[in-house]
C-alpha positions as a Markdown table, in Angstrom:
| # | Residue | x | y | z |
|---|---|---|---|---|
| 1 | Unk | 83.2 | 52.7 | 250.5 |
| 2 | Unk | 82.3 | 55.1 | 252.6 |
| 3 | Unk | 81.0 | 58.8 | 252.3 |
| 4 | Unk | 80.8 | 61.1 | 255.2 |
| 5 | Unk | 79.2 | 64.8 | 254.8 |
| 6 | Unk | 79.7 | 67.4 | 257.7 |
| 7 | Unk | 77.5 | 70.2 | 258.6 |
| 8 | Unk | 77.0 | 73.1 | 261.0 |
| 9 | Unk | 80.4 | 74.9 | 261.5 |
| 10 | Unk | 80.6 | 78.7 | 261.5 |
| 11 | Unk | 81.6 | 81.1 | 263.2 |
| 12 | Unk | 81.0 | 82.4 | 266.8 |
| 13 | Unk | 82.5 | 84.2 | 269.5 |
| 14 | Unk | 85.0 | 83.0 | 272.0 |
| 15 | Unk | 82.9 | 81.1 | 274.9 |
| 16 | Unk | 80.1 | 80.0 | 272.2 |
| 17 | Unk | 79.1 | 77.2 | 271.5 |
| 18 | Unk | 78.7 | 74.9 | 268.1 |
| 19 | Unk | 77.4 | 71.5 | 267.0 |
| 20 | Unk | 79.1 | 69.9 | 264.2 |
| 21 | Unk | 77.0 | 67.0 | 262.6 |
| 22 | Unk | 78.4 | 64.6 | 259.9 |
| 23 | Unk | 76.0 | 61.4 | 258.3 |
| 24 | Unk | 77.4 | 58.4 | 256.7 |
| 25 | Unk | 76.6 | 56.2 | 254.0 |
| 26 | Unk | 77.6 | 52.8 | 252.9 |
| 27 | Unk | 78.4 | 50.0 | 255.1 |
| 28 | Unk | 79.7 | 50.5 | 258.7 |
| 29 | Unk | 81.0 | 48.4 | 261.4 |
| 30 | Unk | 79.6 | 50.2 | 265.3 |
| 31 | Unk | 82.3 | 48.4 | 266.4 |
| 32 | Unk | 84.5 | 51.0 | 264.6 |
| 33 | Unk | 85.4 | 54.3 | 266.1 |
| 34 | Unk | 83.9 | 57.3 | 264.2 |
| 35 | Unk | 84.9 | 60.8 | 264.8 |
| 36 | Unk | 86.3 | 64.2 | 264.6 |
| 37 | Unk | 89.5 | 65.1 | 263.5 |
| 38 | Unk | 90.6 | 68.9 | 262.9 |
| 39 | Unk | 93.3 | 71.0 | 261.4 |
| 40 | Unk | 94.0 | 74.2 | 262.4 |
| 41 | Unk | 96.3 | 76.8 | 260.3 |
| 42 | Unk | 99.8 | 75.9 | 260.2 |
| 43 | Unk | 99.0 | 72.9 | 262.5 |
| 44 | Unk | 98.9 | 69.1 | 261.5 |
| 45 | Unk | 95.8 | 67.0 | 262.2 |
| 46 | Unk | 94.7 | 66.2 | 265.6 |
| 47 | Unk | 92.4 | 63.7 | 266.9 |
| 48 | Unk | 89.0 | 65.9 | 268.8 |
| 49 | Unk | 87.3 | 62.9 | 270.0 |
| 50 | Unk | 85.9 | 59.2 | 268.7 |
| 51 | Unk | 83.6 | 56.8 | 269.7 |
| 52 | Unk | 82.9 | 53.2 | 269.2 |
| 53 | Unk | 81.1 | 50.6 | 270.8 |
| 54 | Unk | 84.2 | 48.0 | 272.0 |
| 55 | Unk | 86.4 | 51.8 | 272.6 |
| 56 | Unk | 83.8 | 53.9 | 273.8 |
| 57 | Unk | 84.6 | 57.6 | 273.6 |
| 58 | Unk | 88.1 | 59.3 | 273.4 |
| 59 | Unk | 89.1 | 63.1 | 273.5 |
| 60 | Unk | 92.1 | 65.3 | 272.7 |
| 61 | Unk | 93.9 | 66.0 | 275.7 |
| 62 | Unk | 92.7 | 70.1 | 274.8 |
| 63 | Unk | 89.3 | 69.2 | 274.9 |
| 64 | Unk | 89.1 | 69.6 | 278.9 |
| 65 | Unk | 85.6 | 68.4 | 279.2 |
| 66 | Unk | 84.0 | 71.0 | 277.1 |
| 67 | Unk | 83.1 | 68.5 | 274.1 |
| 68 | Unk | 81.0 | 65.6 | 273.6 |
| 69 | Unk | 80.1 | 63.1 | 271.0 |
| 70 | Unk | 77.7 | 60.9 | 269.9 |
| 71 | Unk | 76.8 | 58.6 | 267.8 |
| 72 | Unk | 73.7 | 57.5 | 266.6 |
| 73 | Unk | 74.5 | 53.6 | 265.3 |
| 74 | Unk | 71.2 | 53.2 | 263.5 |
| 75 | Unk | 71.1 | 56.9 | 261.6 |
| 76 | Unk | 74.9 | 56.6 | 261.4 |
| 77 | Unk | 75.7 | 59.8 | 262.7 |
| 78 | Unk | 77.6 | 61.5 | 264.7 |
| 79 | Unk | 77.9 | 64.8 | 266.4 |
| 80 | Unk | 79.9 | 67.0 | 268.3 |
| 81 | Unk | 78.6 | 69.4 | 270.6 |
| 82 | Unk | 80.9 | 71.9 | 271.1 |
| 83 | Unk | 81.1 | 74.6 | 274.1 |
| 84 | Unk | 83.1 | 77.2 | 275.8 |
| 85 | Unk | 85.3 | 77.5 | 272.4 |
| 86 | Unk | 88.3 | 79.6 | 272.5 |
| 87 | Unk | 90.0 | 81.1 | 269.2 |
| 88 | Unk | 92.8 | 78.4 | 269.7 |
| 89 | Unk | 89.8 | 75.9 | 268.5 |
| 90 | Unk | 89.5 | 77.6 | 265.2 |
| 91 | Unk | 90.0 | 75.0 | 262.6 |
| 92 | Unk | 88.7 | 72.5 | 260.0 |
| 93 | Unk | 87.0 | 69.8 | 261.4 |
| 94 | Unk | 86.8 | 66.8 | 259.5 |
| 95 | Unk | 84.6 | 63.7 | 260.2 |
| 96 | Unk | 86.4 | 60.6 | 260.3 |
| 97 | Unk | 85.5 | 56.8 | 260.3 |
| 98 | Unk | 88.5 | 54.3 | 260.7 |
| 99 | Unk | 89.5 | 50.7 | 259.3 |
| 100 | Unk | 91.8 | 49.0 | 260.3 |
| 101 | Unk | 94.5 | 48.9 | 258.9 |
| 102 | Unk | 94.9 | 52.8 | 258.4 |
| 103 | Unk | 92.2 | 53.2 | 256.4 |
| 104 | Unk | 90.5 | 56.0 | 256.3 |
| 105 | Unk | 87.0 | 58.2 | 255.1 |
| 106 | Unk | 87.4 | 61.4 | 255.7 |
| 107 | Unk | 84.4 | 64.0 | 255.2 |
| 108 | Unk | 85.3 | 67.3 | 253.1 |
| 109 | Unk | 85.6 | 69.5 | 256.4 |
| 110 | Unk | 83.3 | 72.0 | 258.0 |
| 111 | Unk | 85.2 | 75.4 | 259.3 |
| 112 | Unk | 84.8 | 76.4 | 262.3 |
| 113 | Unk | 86.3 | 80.0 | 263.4 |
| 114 | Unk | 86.1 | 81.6 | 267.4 |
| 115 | Unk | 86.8 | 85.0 | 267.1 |
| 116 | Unk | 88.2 | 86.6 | 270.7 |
């Protein structure tokens, strides 16, 4: 089993930035990806970006290069740094951490509101 715990959403203005930080425990696999997911209001669930060593990193096709992760294998962590956010990005993000097959941990979500 594993438990993930998110921290440091909030809110800011449009154009801000934010970090999002989430710390697992129990076992893990690095070869796993580990991520961020998020749900907006009225929206479904949407992948924000994951990373893993055999997949690297991937990104929602909104990002546009204004998000990054990383992961920290040994502290097993993983953060998002989070810039030039627009109100469309308001939203719960969750931390995720994926087995196959379709198993997932999901963190208790951290909100995260831009105001314009």
């Amino acid at each position: 089993q594993v438990q993930l715990v998110e921290s440091g959403g909030g809110l800011v203005q449009a154009g801000g930035s934010l970090r999002l930080s989430c710390i697992a425990s129990g076992r893990m696999f690095d070869f796993r990806p580990m991520g961020w997911y998020r749900q907006g209001p009225g929206k479904p669930r949407e992948l924000v970006a994951t990373v893993s060593t055999i997949d690297g990193t991937k990104y929602g096709d909104f990002v546009r290069g204004r998000f990054a992760i990383s992961r920290d294998y040994d502290k097993k962590t993983v953060s998002l740094q989070m810039n030039s956010l627009a109100p469309d990005d308001t939203a719960v993000y969750y931390c995720n951490y994926h087995l196959p097959v379709d198993v997932n941990f999901w963190g208790q979500g951290t909100q995260v509101t831009v105001s314009s």
